[in-house]
BAKOLZA-943808 format. One record per residue (C-alpha): residue in one letter; x negated, y, z; residue number from 1; chain. Coordinates in nm, 4 decimals. Each point is the difference from the previous one (the first is absolute). Example, Ala and Ser with C-alpha at 12.3 -4.5 7.8 and 13.67 -1.06 7.14 Angstrom:
REM BAKOLZA-943808
   residu         c1         c2         c3   num   chaine
        A    -1.2300    -0.4500     0.7800     1        A
        S    -0.1370     0.3440    -0.0660     2        A
END
This chain:
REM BAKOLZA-943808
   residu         c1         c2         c3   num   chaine
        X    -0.5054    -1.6063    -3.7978     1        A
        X     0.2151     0.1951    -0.2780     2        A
        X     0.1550     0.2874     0.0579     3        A
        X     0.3853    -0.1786    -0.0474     4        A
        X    -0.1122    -0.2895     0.2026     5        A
        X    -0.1338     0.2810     0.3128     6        A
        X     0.3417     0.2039    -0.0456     7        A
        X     0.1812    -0.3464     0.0789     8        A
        X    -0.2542    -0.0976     0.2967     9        A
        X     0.0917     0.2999     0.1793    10        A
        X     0.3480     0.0521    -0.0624    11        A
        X     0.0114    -0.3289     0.1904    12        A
        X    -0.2189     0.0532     0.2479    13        A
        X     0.1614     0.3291     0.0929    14        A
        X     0.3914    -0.1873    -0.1093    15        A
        X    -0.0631    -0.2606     0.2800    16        A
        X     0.0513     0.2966     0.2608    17        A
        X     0.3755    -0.0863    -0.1179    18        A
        X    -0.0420    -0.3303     0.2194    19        A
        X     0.0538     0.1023     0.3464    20        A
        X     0.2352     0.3141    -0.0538    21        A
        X     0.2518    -0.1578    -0.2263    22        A
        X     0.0625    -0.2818     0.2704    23        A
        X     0.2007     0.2503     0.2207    24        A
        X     0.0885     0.2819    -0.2444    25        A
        X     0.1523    -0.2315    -0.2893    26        A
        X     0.2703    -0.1649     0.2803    27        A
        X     0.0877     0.3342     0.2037    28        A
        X     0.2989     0.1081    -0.1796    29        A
        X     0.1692    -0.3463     0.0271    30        A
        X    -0.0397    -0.1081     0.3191    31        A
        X     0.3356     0.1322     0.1013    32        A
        X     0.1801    -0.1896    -0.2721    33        A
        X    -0.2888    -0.3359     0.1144    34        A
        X     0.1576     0.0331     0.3072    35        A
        X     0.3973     0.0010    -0.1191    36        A
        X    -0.1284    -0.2612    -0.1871    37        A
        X    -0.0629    -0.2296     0.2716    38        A
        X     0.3084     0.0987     0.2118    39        A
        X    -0.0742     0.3349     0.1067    40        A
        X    -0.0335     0.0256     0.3995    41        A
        X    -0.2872    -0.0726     0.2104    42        A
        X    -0.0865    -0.3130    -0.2312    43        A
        X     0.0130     0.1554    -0.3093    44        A
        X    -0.1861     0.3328     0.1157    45        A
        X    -0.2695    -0.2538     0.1340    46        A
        X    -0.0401    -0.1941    -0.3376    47        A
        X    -0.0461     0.3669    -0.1088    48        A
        X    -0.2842     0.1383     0.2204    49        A
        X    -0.1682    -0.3148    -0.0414    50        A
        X    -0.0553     0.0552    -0.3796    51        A
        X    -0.1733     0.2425     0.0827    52        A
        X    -0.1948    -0.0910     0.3029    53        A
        X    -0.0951    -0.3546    -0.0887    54        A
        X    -0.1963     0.1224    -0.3294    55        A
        X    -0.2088     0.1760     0.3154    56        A
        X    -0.0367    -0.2718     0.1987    57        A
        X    -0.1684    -0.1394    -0.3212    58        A
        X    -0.2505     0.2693    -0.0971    59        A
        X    -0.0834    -0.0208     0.3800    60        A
        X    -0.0684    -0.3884    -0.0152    61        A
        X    -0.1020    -0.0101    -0.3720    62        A
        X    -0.2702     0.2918     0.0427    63        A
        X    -0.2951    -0.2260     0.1318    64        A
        X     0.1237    -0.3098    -0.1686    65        A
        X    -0.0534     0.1296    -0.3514    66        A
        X    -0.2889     0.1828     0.1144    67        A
        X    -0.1685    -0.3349     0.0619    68        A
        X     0.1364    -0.1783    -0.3196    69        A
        X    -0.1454     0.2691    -0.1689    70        A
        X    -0.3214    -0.0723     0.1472    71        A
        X     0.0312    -0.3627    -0.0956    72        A
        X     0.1564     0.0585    -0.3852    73        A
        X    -0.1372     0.3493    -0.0769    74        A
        X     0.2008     0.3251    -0.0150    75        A
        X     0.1439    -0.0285    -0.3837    76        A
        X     0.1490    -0.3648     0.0632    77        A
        X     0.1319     0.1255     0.3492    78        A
        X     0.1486     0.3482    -0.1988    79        A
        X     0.1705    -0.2802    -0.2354    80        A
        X     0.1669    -0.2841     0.1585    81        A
        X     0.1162     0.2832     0.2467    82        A
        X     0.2085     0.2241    -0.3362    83        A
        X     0.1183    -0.3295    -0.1024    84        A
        X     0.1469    -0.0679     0.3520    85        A
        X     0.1068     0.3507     0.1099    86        A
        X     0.2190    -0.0259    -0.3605    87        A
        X     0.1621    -0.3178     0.0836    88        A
        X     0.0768     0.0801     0.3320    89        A
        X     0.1032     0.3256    -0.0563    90        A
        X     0.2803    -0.0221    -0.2954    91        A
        X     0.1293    -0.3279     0.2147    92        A
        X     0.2615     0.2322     0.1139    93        A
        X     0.1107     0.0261    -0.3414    94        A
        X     0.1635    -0.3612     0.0490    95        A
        X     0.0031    -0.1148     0.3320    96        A
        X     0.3268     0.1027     0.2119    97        A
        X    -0.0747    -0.1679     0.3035    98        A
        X    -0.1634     0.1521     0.2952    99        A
        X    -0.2609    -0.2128     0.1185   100        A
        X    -0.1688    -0.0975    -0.3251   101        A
        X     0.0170     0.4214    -0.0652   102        A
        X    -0.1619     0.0400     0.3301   103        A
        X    -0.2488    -0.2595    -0.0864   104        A
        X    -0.1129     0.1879    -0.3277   105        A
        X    -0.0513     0.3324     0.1717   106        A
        X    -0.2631    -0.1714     0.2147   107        A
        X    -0.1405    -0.1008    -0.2599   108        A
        X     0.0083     0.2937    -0.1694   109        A
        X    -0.1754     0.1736     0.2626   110        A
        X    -0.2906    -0.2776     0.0209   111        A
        X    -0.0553     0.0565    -0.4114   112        A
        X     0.0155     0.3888     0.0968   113        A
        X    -0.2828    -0.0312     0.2004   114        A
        X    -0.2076    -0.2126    -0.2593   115        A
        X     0.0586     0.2635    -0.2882   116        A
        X    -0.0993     0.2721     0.2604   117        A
        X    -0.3149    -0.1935     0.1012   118        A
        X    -0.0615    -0.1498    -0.2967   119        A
        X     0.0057     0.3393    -0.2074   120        A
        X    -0.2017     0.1773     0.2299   121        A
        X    -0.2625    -0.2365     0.0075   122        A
        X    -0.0041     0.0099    -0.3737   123        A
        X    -0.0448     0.3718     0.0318   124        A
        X    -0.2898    -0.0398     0.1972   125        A
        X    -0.1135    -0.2405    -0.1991   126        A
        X    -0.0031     0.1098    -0.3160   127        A
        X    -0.0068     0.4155     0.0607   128        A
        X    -0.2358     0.2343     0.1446   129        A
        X    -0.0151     0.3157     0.1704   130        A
        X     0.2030     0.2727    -0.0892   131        A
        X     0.1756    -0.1632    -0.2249   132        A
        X     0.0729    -0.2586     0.2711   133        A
        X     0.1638     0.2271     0.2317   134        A
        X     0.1713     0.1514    -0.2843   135        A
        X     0.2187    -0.3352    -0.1231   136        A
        X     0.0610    -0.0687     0.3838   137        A
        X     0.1705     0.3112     0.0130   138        A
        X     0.1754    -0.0541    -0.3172   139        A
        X     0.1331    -0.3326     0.1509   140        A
        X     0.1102     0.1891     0.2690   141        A
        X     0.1689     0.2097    -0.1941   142        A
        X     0.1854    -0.1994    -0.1928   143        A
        X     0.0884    -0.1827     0.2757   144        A
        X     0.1832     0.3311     0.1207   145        A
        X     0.1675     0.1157    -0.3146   146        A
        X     0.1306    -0.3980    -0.0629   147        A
        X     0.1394     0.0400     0.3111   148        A
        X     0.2095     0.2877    -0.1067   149        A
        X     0.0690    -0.0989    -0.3008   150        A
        X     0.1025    -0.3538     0.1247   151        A
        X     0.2631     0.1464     0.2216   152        A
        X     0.2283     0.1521    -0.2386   153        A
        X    -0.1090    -0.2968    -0.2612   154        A
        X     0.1505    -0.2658     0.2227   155        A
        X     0.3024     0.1927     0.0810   156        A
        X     0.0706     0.0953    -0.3720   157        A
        X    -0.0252    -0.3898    -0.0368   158        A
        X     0.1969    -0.0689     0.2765   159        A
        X     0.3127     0.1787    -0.1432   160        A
        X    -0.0762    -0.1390    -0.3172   161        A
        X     0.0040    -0.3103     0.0721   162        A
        X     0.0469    -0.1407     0.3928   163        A
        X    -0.2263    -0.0316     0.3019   164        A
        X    -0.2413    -0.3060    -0.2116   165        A
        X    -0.0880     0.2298    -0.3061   166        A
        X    -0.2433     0.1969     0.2145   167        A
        X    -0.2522    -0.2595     0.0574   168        A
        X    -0.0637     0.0021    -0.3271   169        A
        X    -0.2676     0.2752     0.0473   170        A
        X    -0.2073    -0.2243     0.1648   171        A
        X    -0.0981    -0.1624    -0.3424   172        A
        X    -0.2574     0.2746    -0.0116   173        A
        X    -0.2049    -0.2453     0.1233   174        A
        X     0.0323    -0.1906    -0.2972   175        A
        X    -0.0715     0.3205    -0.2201   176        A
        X    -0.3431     0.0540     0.2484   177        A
        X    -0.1309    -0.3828    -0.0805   178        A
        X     0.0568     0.0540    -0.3512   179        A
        X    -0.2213     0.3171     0.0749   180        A
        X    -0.2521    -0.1778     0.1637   181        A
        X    -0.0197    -0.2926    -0.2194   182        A
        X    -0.1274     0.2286    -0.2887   183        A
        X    -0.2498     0.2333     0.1588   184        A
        X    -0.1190    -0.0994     0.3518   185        A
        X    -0.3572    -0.1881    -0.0357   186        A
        X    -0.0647    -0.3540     0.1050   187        A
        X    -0.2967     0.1715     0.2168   188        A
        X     0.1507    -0.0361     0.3618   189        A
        X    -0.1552    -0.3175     0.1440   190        A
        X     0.0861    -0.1595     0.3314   191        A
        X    -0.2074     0.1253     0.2641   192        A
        X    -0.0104    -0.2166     0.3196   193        A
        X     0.1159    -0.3301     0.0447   194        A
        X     0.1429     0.0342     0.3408   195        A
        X     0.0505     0.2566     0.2576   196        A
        X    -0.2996    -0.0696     0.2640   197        A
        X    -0.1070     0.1768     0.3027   198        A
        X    -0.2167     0.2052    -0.2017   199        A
        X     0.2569     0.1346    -0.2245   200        A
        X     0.2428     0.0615     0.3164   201        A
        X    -0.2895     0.2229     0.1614   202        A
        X    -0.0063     0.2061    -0.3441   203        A
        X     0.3532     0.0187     0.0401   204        A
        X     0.0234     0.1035     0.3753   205        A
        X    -0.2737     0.2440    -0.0854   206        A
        X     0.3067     0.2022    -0.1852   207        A
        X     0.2247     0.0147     0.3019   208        A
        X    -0.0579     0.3785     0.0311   209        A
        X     0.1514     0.0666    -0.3736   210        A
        X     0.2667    -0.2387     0.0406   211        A
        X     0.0970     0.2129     0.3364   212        A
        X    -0.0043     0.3029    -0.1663   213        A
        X     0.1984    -0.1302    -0.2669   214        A
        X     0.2890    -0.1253     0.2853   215        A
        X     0.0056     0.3504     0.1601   216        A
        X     0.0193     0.1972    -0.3461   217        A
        X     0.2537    -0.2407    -0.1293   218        A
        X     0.2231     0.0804     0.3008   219        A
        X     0.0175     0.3389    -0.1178   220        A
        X     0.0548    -0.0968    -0.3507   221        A
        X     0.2999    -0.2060     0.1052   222        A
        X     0.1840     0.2914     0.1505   223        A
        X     0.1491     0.1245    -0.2872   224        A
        X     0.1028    -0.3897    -0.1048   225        A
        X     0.1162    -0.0666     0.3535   226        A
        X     0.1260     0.2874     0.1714   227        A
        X     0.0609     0.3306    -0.2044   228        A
        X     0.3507    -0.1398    -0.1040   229        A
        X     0.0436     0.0342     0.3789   230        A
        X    -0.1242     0.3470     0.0275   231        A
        X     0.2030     0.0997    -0.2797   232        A
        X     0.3580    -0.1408     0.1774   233        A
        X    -0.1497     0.1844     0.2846   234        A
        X    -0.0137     0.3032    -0.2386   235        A
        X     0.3586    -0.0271    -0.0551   236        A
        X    -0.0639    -0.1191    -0.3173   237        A
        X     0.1598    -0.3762     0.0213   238        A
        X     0.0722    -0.0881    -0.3810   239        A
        X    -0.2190    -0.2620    -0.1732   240        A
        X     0.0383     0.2473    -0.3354   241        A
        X    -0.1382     0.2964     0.2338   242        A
        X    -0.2761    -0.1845     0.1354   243        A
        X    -0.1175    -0.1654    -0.3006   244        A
        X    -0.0961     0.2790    -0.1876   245        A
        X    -0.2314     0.1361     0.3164   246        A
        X    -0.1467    -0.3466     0.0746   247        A
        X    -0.1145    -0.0650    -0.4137   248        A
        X    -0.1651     0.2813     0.0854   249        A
        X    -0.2816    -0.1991     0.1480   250        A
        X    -0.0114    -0.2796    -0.2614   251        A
        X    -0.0759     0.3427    -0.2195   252        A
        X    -0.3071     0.1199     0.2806   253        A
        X    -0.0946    -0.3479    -0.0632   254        A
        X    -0.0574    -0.0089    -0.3298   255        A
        X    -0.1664     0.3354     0.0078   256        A
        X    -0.2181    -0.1085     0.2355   257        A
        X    -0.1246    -0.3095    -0.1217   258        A
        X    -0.0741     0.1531    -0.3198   259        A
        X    -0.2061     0.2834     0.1039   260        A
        X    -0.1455    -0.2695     0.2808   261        A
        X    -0.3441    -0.0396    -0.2349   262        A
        X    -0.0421     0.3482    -0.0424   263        A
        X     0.0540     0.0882     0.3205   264        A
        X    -0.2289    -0.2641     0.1297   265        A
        X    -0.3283     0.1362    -0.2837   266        A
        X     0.0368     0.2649     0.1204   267        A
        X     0.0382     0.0397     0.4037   268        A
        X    -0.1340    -0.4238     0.0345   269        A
        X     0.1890    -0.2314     0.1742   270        A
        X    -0.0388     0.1169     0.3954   271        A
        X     0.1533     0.3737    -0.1022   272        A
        X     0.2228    -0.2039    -0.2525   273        A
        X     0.1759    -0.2098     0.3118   274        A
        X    -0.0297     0.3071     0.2174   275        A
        X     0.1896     0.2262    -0.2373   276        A
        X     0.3042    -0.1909    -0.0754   277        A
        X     0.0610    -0.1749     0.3628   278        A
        X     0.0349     0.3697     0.0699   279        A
        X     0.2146     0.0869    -0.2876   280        A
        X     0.1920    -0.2835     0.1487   281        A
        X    -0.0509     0.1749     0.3598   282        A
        X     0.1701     0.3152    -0.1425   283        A
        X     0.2827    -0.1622    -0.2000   284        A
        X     0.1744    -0.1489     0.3341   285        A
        X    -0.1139     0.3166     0.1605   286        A
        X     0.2902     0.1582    -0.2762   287        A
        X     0.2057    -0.3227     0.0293   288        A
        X     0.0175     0.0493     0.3686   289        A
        X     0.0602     0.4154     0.0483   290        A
        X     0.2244     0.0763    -0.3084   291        A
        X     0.3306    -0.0154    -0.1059   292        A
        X     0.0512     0.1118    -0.4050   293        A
        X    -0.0087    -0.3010    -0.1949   294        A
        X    -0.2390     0.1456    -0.2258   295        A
        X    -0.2493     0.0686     0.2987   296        A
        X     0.0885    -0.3969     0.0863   297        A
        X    -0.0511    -0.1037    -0.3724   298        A
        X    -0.3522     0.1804     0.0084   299        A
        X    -0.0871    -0.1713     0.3503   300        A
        X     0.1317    -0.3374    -0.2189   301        A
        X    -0.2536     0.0873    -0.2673   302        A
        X    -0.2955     0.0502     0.1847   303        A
        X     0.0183    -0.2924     0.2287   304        A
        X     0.0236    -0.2082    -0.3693   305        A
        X    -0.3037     0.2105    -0.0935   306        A
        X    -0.2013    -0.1870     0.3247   307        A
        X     0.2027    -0.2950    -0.1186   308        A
        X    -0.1379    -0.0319    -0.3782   309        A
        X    -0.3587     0.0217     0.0990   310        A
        X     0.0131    -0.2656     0.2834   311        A
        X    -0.0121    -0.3027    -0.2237   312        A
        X    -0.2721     0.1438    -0.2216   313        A
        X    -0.1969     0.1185     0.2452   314        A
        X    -0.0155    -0.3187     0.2269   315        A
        X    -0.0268    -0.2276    -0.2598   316        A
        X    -0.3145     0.2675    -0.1078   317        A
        X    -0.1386    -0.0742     0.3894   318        A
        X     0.0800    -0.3721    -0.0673   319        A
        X    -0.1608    -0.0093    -0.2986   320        A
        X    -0.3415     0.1850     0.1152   321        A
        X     0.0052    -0.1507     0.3351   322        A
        X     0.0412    -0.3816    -0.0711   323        A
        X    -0.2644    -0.2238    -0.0810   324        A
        X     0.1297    -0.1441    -0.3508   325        A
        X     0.0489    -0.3494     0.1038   326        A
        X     0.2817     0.0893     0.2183   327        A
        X     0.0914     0.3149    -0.1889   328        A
        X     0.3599    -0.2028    -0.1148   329        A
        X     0.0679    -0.0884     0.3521   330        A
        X    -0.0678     0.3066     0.1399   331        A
        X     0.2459     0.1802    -0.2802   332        A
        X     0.2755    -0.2654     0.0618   333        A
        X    -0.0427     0.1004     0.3690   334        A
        X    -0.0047     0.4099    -0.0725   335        A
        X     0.3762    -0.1131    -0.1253   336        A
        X     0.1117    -0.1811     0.3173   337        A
        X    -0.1356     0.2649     0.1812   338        A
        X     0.2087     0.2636    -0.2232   339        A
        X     0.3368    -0.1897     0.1530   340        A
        X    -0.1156    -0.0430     0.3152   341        A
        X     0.0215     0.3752     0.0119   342        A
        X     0.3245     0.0010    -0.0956   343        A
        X     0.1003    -0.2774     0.2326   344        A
        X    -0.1929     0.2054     0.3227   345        A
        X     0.1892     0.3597    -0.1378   346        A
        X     0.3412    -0.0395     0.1643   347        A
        X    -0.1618    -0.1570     0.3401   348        A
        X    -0.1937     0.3556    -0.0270   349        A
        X     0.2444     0.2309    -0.0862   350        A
        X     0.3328    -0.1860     0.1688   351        A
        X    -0.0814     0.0858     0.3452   352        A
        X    -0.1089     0.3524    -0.0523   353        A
        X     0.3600     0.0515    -0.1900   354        A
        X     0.2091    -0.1054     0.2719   355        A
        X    -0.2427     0.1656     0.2756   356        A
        X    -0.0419     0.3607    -0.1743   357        A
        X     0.2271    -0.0373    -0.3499   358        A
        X    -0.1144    -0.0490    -0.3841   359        A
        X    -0.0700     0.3071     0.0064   360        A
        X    -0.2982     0.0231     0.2308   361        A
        X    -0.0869    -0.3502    -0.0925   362        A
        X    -0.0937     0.1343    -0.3118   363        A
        X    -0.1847     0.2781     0.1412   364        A
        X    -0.1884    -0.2390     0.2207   365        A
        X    -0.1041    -0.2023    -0.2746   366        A
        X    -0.1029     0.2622    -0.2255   367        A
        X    -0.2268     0.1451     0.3071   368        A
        X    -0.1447    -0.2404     0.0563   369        A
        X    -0.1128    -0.0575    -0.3902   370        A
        X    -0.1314     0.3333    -0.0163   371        A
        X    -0.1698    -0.0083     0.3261   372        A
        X    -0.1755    -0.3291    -0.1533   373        A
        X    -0.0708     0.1821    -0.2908   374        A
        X    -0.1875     0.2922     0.2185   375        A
        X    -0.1868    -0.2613     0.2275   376        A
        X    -0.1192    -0.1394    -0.3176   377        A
        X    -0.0951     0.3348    -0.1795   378        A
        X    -0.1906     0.1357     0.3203   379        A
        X    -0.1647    -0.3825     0.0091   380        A
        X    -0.1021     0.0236    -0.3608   381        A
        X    -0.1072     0.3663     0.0523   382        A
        X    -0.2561    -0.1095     0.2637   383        A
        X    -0.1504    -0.2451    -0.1970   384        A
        X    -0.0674     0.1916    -0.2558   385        A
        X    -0.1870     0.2474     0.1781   386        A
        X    -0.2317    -0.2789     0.1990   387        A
        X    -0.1106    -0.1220    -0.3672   388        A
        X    -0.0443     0.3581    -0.0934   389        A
END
């Protein structure tokens, strides 16, 4: 492979991390005007929330469907047919006004989300190796966070430019990531099993430990997407322009994160690697919970998106070792349902501690009980150690 034709197999490998973040962050500053759209009130504010939690509801279900196709029609054809759709679903907003057909393309949108996920990070695994492996993961993870920045105050520039529709236009990136992939990814990714069967389900229950782990830590990553804006009103600091500034502060940890994620992982190996940053996590909504100063709540913000950048990479890095390579693909399409299940189990974990103790402590609990993870795991890994010593 030439060195043009490399450049453009990785810049769409690590582009596709753009799949699942755009599907919330392109939409969030026209929701408001979605819902005066469609009559304001509690119908309108519904058609609203839905675009957003429909395209969920789709990575959820999607997630071990394409993980299977992929097993039937190989990883590249998968990564394909799954641009093509997650483009034509997405920029349907540009032209269709009513609400039900809209609401119909953001489920969609969510099941191609999950096939570009899968599908990309199969090809990863696929076609890269070692270091370099865990470095493109984190790239993708990394993009994924800066997109979503950048995505925010693209789609609002749009919005004003011109109307709620223009927006979805972002979503041809999909298009841009095909044409990407056409050139430069290999015809090398070959379908691996015909059929789930009771063998590959064993293989797959076998993981059950990684995909808990990845629940629990994705709780914690969800705080600052769930319930900092929360904290902050708590704070006494109530406007959207206040808190928006201190919340992109962990899309920014993010991106940090998943870009020193390789390094970090040469160097310390992937037990310290998960250790450190669920306690960087720990120690973020440690600050998020005890201070006040919005700069002290912007650095609590950043770290918990430092924990957040290297979850991705680092499970999919688990997946990736840990799977036999026949169900590899299902097993990544599953990492991803297991990604939102964590989001979905976050508020049922967090809710009742707020209205029991306050935000406040909530966050304090949760970030306690990451770091006292953390130090079970370190004094766990400590001891083994010394018995192979």
């Amino acid at each position: 492979m030439n060195g043009l034709r490399r450049a453009l197999l990785l810049s769409c490998l690590a582009g596709c991390g753009l799949g699942v973040s755009l599907i919330f962050t392109a939409v969030g500053p026209i929701l408001s005007t979605i819902a005066t759209q469609f009559g304001g009130s509690a119908k309108g504010n519904l058609i609203a929330q839905l675009m957003v939690t429909l395209p969920s509801i789709g990575v959820i279900i999607g997630g071990p469907a394409v993980g299977i196709l992929a097993g039937r029609m190989g990883s590249r054809l998968l990564l394909f047919m799954s641009l093509a759709a997650y483009g034509l679903a997405g920029i349907g907003g540009l032209v269709i006004s009513s609400a039900y057909p809209l609401l119909a393309t953001r489920f969609m949108l969510g099941i191609a989300a999950a096939g570009v996920a899968t599908g990309s990070t199969a090809l990863i695994a696929d076609l890269l190796t070692g270091n370099l492996r865990a470095r493109v993961l984190g790239y993708s993870s990394a993009v994924a966070s800066a997109g979503a920045i950048a995505s925010i105050f693209v789609a609002g520039s749009l919005a004003d430019m011109g109307g709620w529709h223009l927006p979805f236009v972002i979503y041809g990136i999909g298009f841009v990531l095909l044409a990407l992939g056409l050139a430069s990814v290999p015809a090398t990714s070959r379908p691996r099993v015909a059929r789930l069967n009771s063998s590959s389900r064993k293989s797959l229950f076998a993981l059950w430990r990684i995909y808990a782990s990845l629940v629990a830590v994705t709780v914690v990553v969800f705080m600052t997407g769930i319930q900092v804006s929360f904290l902050l009103a708590a704070r006494d600091i109530p406007k959207p322009g206040d808190q928006a500034w201190i919340i992109a502060c962990a899309s920014v940890g993010a991106t940090l994160g998943a870009l020193a994620y390789a390094r970090v992982r040469q160097g310390l190996g992937s037990a310290w690697t998960l250790i450190l940053f669920v306690a960087v996590m720990g120690i973020g909504n440690l600050v998020l919970g005890s201070q006040q100063q919005p700069y002290l709540l912007a650095f609590g913000c950043a770290l918990n998106g430092i924990g957040g950048g290297m979850t991705v990479p680092h499970f999919a890095s688990r997946i990736i070792e840990a799977a036999p390579e026949g169900v590899r693909p299902q097993a990544l399409g599953f990492m991803y349902t297991m990604i939102f299940v964590g989001e979905f189990v976050n508020p049922w974990v967090v809710t009742p501690l707020h209205l029991q103790f306050g935000i406040a402590v909530a966050f304090l609990c949760i970030g306690a009980g990451a770091l006292l993870t953390s130090g079970l795991s370190a004094a766990r890994q400590l001891m083994w150690a010394r018995a192979q010593e």
